[in-house]
N, C-alpha and C positions, 0 to 999 in steps of 0.2 A: 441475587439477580440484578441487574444491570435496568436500572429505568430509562426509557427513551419513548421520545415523543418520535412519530414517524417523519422524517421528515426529507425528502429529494431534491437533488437539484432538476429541476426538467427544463428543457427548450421549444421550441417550435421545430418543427422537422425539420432538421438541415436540408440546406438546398440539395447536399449531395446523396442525403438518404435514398431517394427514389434510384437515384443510378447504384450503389450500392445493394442497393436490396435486386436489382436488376441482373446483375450479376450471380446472384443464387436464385433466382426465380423458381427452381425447382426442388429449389430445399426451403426458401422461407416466401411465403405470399397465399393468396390463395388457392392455387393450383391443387388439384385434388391428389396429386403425391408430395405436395410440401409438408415438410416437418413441423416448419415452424409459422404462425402467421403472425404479424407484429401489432404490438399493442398500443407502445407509447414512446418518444424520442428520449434517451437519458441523458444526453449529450455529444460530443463532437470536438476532434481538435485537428493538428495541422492535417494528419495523413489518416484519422479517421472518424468514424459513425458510431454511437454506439445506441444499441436499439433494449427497451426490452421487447420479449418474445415469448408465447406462449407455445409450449409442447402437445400436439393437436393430442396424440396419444393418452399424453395423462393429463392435461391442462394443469403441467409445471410451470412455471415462470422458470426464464434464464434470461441470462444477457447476451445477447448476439454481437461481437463487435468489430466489424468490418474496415478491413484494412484495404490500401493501394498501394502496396511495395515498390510500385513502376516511379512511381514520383518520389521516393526516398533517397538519400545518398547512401552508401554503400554502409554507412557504420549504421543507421535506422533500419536499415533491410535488416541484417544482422540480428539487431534487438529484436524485431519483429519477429523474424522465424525463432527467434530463442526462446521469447515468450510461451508459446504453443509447445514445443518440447519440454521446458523445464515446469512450468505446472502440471504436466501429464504426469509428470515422475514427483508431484508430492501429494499424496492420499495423505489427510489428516483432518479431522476434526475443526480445526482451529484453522484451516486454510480453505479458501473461495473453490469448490470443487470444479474442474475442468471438463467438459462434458463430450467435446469434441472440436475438430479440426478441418477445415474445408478450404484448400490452394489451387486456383484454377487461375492460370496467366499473368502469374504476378499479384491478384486478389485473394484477400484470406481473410476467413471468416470463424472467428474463435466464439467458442458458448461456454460461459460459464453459468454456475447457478445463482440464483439471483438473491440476495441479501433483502428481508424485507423489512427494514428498520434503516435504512440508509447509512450512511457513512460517520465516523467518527469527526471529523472536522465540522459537519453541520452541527451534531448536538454541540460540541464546544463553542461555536459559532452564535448559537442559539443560547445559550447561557451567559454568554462574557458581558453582553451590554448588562444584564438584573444582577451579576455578580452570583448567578447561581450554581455554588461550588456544588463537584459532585460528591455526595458521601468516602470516606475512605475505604470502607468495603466493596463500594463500583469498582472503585479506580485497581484495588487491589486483585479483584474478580478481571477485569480488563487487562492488566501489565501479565496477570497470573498466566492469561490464553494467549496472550501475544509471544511471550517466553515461551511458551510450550509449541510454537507456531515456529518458532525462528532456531529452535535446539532440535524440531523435526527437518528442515531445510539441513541447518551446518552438518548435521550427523550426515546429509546425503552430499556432503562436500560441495554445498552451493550459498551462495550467499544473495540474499534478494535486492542489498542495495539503492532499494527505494521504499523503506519504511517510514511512511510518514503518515499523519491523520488520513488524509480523505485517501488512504489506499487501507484502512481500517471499517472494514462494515460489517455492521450490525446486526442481529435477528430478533425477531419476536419472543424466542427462547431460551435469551440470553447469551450463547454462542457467541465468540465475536471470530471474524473470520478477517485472514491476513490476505489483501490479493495483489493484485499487476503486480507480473513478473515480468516486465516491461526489459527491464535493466537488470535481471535476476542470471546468474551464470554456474555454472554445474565447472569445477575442478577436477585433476587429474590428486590432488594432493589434499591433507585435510586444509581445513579454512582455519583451525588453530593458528596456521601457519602466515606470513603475508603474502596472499597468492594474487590477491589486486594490484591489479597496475591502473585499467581504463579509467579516466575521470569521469563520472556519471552518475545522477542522482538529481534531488533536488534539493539546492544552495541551502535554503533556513536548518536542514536534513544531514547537512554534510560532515564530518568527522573533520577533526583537522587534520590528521594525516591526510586525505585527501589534498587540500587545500596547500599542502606541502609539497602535495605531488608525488608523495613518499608512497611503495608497496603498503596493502592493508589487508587485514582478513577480515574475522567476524567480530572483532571489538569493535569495527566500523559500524555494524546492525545493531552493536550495543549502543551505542551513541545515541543512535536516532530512536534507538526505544528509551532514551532520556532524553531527549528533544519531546517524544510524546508525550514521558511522565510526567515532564513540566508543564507541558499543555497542559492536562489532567490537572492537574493540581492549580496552575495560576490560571486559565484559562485564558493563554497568550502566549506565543514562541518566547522560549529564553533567548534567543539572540535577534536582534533588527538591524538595519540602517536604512538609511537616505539613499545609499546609492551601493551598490557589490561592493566598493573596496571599506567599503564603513563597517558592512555582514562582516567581513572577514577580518578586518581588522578583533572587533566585537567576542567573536569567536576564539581566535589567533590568542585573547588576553584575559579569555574567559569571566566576560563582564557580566554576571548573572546577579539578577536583582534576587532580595530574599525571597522563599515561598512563603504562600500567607503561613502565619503558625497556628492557625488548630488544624492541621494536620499534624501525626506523633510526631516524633523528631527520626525515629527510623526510618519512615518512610519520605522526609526529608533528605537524611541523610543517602539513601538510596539513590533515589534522582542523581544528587549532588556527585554522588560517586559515579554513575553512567556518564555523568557529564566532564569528568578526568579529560586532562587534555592528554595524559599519556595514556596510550591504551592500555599498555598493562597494570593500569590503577582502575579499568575498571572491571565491573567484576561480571563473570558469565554467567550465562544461564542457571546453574548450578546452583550460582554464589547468589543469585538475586532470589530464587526460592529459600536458600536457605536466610536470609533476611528477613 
C-alpha cells in the first residue's frame, strides 16, 4: 500500500465560481432538485472552475468542473468537448471515473469522482525539501497502476498525452487513479502506430519526438511514465532549464543526472530505459511488467 499524507491544493473561491455555478443552478446549488451542492473551491485556471461537490442522494464526493467554451479558441473548444467523450469511454480501476456531462450554450460542466488523498505532485512536492524517498515497493505499487491505466486507454486506440504528476491522484485505499483527459484523443488506427501529429502536452512531460515535431504514438505516454518514474525516484523532474529553449535543448541530449542508488539497479535501469530518446528503445507496457 502506498503511504500518503492527505494533502490539496485549495483556493479562495474564484471570482468566477459564483457565475459558473449560476449557470447550472438547477443541477448544483441549493435548490430542492439540484444534484449536487458545493463544498469547497479546488481550483481554477484560464477557461475554468473546478469545485468539489457533494452528491445530495448518497453524499458522494465528486469534482464538478466547469468550463466556458464561448471564450476558447477553436483548438481549446476541441479539447474540451473531447475530454467529456473520451473519459466516458475508459471504465477502469486505475482511471478517475466519469460521472456525467452537462452542455448548455457553450457552458459545460464535467463530474468526476473525486480522489481523496490528492494528487501525486503534492506528495513528491511534500517530500523533496526532508529528502523523503518513497520506498521501492510505493514506487513499484504506483508505475504497476499507472501501466495498467495507460495499456487500458492504448488497447482503446487513444492516447491520454498528458501524463504527468499532478494529473496522478491518489486514494485512501491505495488505488491510484490516472485523470484529465484534457488533451487525450481516441484514433481510427492502433496507437502502436505514429498516429500523433497535434503538439500538445505539458513541456517538462514532452517526448522528444514531439519536440521534433515528428508523428508519435504511445511510446510518447511511455516517456512521460519515466518522466514520473524519475520523479518517484529523485524527487525532481529529470530534465529543467532557465528558459524553453534550455528544456529542450536538455532533453534533445538526454542530460539526466544519476538516480539516487539504493534503489536496485533494475528499477534504475527501467526509468533510464522509458527515458530512450528513440522510442522504439523503450519498452511497453508489457515490457515494463515484465521487468
Amino acid at each position: 500500500k502506498v503511504t500518503v499524507s492527505v494533502l490539496y491544493w485549495e483556493s479562495p473561491m474564484p471570482p468566477t465560481a459564483e457565475s459558473a455555478i449560476a449557470d447550472f443552478a438547477d443541477i448544483v446549488g441549493d435548490g430542492a432538485d439540484a444534484r449536487y451542492v458545493v463544498k469547497k473551491p479546488i481550483g481554477s485556471g484560464a477557461f475554468s472552475t473546478v469545485l468539489q461537490l457533494e452528491e445530495k442522494a448518497t453524499g458522494r464526493l465528486v469534482v464538478g468542473k466547469f468550463m466556458d467554451t464561448t471564450s476558447m479558441g477553436e483548438k481549446n473548444r476541441r479539447f474540451a468537448l473531447a475530454e467529456a467523450e473520451n473519459a466516458s469511454k475508459c471504465k477502469h480501476p486505475n482511471i478517475v471515473e466519469f460521472v456525467e456531462c452537462v452542455e448548455r450554450d457553450g457552458k459545460l460542466l464535467l463530474v468526476f469522482e473525486f480522489a481523496d488523498a490528492g494528487d501525486l505532485f503534492a506528495q513528491i512536492s511534500s517530500r523533496a525539501p526532508s529528502k523523503k524517498y518513497f520506498r521501492e515497493g510505493e514506487i513499484l505499487l504506483i508505475i504497476a497502476q499507472l501501466s495498467l491505466a495507460l495499456h487500458a486507454m492504448h488497447k482503446r486506440k487513444m492516447l491520454h498525452r498528458d501524463l504527468k504528476s499532478p494529473n496522478v491522484f491518489l486514494t485512501m485505499s491505495g488505488l491510484i487513479k490516472l485523470g484529465d483527459f484534457g488533451f487525450s484523443r481516441e484514433y481510427d488506427q492502433t496507437v502502436s502506430d505514429n498516429v500523433g501529429s497535434t503538439f500538445c502536452g505539458t513541456p517538462y512531460y514532452l517526448a522528444p519526438e514531439l519536440w521534433n515535431q515528428a508523428p508519435y504514438g504511445k511510446k510518447a505516454d511511455m516517456w512521460a511514465l519515466g518522466v514520473v518514474l524519475y520523479e518517484l525516484l529523485a524527487l525532481r523532474k529529470p530534465f529543467s532549464g532557465s528558459t524553453m529553449r534550455d528544456l529542450v535543448k536538455n532533453v534533445m541530449a538526454g542530460n539526466v543526472d544519476p538516480l539516487p542508488s539504493h534503489y536496485s539497479p533494475e528499477l534504475r535501469e527501467l526509468c533510464m530505459s522509458l527515458l530512450s530518446l528513440e522510442p522504439d528503445k523503450r519498452p511497453s507496457v508489457t515490457e515494463v511488467f515484465e521487468n
